[in-house]
N, C-alpha and C positions, 0 to 999 in steps of 0.2 A: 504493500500500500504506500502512497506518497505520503509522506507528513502533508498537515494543510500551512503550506508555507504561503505567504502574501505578499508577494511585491511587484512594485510598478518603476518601471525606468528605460530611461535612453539606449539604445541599442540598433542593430540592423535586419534587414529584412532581404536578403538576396540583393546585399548592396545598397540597400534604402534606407535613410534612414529611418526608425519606429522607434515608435513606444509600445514597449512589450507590457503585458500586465499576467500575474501568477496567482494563480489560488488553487491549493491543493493541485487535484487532477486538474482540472483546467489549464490551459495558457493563451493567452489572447496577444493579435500585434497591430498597430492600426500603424497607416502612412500617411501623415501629416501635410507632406510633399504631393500626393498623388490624390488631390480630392478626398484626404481625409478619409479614406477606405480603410474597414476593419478589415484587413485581407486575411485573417485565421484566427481560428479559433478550435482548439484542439482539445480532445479527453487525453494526457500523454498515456494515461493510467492504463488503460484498455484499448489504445490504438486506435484512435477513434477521428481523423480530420472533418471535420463536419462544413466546413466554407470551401469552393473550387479556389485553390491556389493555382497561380502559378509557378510553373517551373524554372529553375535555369536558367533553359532555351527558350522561355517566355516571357523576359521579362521585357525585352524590344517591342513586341506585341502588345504586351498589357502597358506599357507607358502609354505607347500611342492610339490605344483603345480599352481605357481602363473600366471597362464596363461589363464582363462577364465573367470576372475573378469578384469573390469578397461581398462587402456591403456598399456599394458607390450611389452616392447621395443624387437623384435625379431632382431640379428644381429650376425652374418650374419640368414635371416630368412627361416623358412620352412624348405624342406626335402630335405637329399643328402646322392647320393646312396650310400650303406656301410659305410656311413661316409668320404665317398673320396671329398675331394673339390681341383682339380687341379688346377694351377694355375700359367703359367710362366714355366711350364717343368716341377714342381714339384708336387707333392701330396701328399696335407695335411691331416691325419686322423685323422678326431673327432669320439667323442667317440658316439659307436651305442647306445642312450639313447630311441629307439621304439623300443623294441623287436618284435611285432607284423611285423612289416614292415623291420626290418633289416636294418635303416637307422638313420642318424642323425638327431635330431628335435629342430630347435628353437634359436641355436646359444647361446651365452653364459653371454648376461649382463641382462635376464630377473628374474633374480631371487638373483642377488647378489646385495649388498649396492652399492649406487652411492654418491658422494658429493655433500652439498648443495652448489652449486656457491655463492648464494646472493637469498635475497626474501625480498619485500618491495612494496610500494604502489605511483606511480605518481599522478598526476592530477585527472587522468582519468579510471586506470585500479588500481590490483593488480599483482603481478607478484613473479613466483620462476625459481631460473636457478639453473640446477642443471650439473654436468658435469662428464664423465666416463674417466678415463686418463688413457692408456693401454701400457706399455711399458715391456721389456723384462722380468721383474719382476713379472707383472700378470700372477694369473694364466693361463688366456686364451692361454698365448701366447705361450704355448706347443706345443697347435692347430692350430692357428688363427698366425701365428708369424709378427702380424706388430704391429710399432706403431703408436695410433693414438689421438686422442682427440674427444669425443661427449659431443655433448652438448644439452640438451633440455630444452627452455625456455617455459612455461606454461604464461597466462595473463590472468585476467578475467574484462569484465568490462560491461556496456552494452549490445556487442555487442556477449555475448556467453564467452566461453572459444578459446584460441587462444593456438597453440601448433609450435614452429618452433624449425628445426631439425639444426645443423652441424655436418658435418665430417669433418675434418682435420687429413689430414694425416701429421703426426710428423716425420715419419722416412725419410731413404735412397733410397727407392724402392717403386716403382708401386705398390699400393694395390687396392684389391679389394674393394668393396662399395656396401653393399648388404644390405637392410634392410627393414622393413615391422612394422606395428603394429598389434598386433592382439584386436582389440578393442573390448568391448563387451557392447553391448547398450540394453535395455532392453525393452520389449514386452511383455505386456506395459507397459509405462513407467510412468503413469499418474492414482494417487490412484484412485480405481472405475473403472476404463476400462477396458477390457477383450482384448485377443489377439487377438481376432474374430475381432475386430475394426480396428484392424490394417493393413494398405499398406507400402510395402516396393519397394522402385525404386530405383536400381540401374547403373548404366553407363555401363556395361558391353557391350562387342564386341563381341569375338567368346570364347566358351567353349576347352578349353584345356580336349582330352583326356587324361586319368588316367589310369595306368596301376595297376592288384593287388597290387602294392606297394605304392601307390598313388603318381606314380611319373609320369611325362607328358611322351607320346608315340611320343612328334611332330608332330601330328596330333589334327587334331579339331572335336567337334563333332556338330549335330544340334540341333538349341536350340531348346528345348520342348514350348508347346503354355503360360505355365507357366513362364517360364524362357523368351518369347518375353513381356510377360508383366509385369517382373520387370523390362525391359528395357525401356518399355512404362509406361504404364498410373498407374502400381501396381499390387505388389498380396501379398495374405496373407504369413507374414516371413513363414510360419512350413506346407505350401502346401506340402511337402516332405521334407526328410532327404538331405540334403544338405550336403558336404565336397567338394566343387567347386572350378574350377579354371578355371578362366576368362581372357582373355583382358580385358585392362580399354579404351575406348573410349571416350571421352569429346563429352560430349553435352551442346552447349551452351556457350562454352570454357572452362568449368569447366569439374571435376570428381568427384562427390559425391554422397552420399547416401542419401535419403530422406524417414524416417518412420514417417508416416500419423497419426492420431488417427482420424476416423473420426467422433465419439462421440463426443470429444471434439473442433475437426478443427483445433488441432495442427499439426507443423510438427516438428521432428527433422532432421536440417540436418546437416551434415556433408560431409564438401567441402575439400577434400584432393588437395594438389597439383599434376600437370598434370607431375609430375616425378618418380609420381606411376604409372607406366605402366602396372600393373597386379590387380587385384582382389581375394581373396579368400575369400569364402563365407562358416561358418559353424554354423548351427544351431542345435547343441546336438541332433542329433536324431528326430529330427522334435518335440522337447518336448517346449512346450509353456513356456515362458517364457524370454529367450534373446537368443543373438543370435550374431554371430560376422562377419561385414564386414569388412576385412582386408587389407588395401592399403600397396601396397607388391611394392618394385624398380623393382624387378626382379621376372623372370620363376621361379617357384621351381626348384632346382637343375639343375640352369642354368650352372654353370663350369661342368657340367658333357656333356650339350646340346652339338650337331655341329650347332645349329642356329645362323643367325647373330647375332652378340653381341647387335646391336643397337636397332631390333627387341625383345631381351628378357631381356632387362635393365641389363644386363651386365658387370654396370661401373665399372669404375677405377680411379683411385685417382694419380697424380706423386704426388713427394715428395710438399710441403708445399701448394696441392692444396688442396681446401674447395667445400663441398657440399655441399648445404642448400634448403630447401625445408618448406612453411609453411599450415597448414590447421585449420578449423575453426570447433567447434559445437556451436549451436547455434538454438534456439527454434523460428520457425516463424507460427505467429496466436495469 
């Protein structure tokens, strides 16, 4: 057994620099440098990688598309058509970065340096805060023109990894509040297990159709007998190619994802707050290996929707209000 040792400090990450955090079996690393990404999160105890790292020979790749390794902060997230995000009478053009689709993808602090708040160890956990401070100065704000304040604190301790969010709006004016993680968890996640072992259940409501562009038509579609039993009892992550979008529906008061290994009889879950109101689900091409459930606030390219705001998360921020939201992973068995 590991003693439950706790510390949090500077160190590296396949050349990068991180801040590592330890608690007992757990070990956690996030990169401060690279959009602030918690790129691992490990059981050392039982062999357990629970986040898609990269390798080595990936870290070229993940620099310059750090977006399917880890926990990478999408904000505002997902797709919007031509790049148009109206917003108050006006509209805002970000830059079309999907040729493919002709839209804008991802929003803009997934990939640049964030500040370390603070990181250090209580009683009981470790912990890192790290914080994005956005004012007329950043670059985002070409595009994106407000000011704000994010903040994400990480914790690890017994009980899993712990991740909770703020937004703080800093300026003058109404802003929008749109945000998503695109997570990427790995199948399998457990040395020895095959992905054939693997159940994924997720909280999911109704299927958002998809237009060629992968943007929602306002319309829903029916779930396939596949897709009733990741809502139910499980089914294998890579039954099909997947780039999904869901309602999130709480079962049980909760919104999480739960992947099985039934070789071993673990689970990972992961319990998002019920302030993600949407799902996106993509699994590279149905290719084994990981895969990403994404708790998203909002519709894809909701300021573009006429749906009610309230129904496609929507929100909005007045001047010195705060949005917070927390969620858990966490190994049960």
């Amino acid at each position: 057994m590991c003693a439950f040792e706790l510390r949090a400090y500077e160190g590296e990450y396949q050349g990068e620099s991180a801040i590592w955090l330890k608690a007992g079996r757990y070990e956690a690393a996030l990169l401060p440098e690279i959009g602030g990404n918690l790129i691992a999160f490990r059981d050392v105890e039982r062999g357990l990688r629970l986040l898609h790292e990269p390798g080595p020979e990936e870290m070229d790749s993940f620099k310059a598309r750090p977006m399917i390794h880890g926990i990478p902060v999408l904000f505002p997230p997902n797709r919007y058509e031509d790049g148009k995000f109206p917003w108050k009478g006006k509209v805002h053009q970000f830059p079309v970065n999907e040729p493919a689709t002709g839209n804008h993808l991802h929003g803009f602090l997934y990939n640049i340096p964030w500040q370390v708040e603070e990181y250090g160890i209580t009683e009981t956990l470790s912990y890192v805060s790290i914080i994005m401070t956005v004012d007329e100065h950043h670059d985002s704000y070409a595009y994106f023109p407000y000011k704000y304040k994010l903040r994400i604190r990480y914790s690890l301790s017994e009980q899993g990894l712990s991740q909770q969010v703020m937004v703080l709006n800093t300026g003058t004016e109404r802003m929008p509040c749109l945000l998503a993680f695109h997570t990427s968890v790995n199948a399998p996640f457990a040395e020895g297990s095959a992905a054939a072992d693997y159940r994924l259940k997720l909280t999911i409501g109704e299927r958002w159709e998809l237009n060629e562009r992968m943007l929602p038509t306002g319309r829903f579609q029916s779930l396939s007998e596949q897709e009733l039993l990741m809502k139910g009892e499980g089914v294998y992550p890579f039954f099909e190619s997947m780039d999904n979008h869901y309602t999130s529906v709480a079962q049980n008061g909760r919104s999480r994802m739960e992947l099985t290994d039934l070789s071993r009889k673990l689970t990972l879950v992961y319990d998002v707050g019920t302030s993600y109101k949407q799902w996106m689900i993509w699994n590279n091409g149905a290719q084994e290996g990981f895969f990403c459930p994404e708790p998203q606030i909002n519709l894809v390219n909701a300021p573009n929707s006429e749906l009610p705001a309230d129904e496609i998360g929507r929100f909005s921020l007045e001047p010195g209000e705060i949005w917070e939201e927390s969620s858990r992973l966490y190994v049960r068995g």
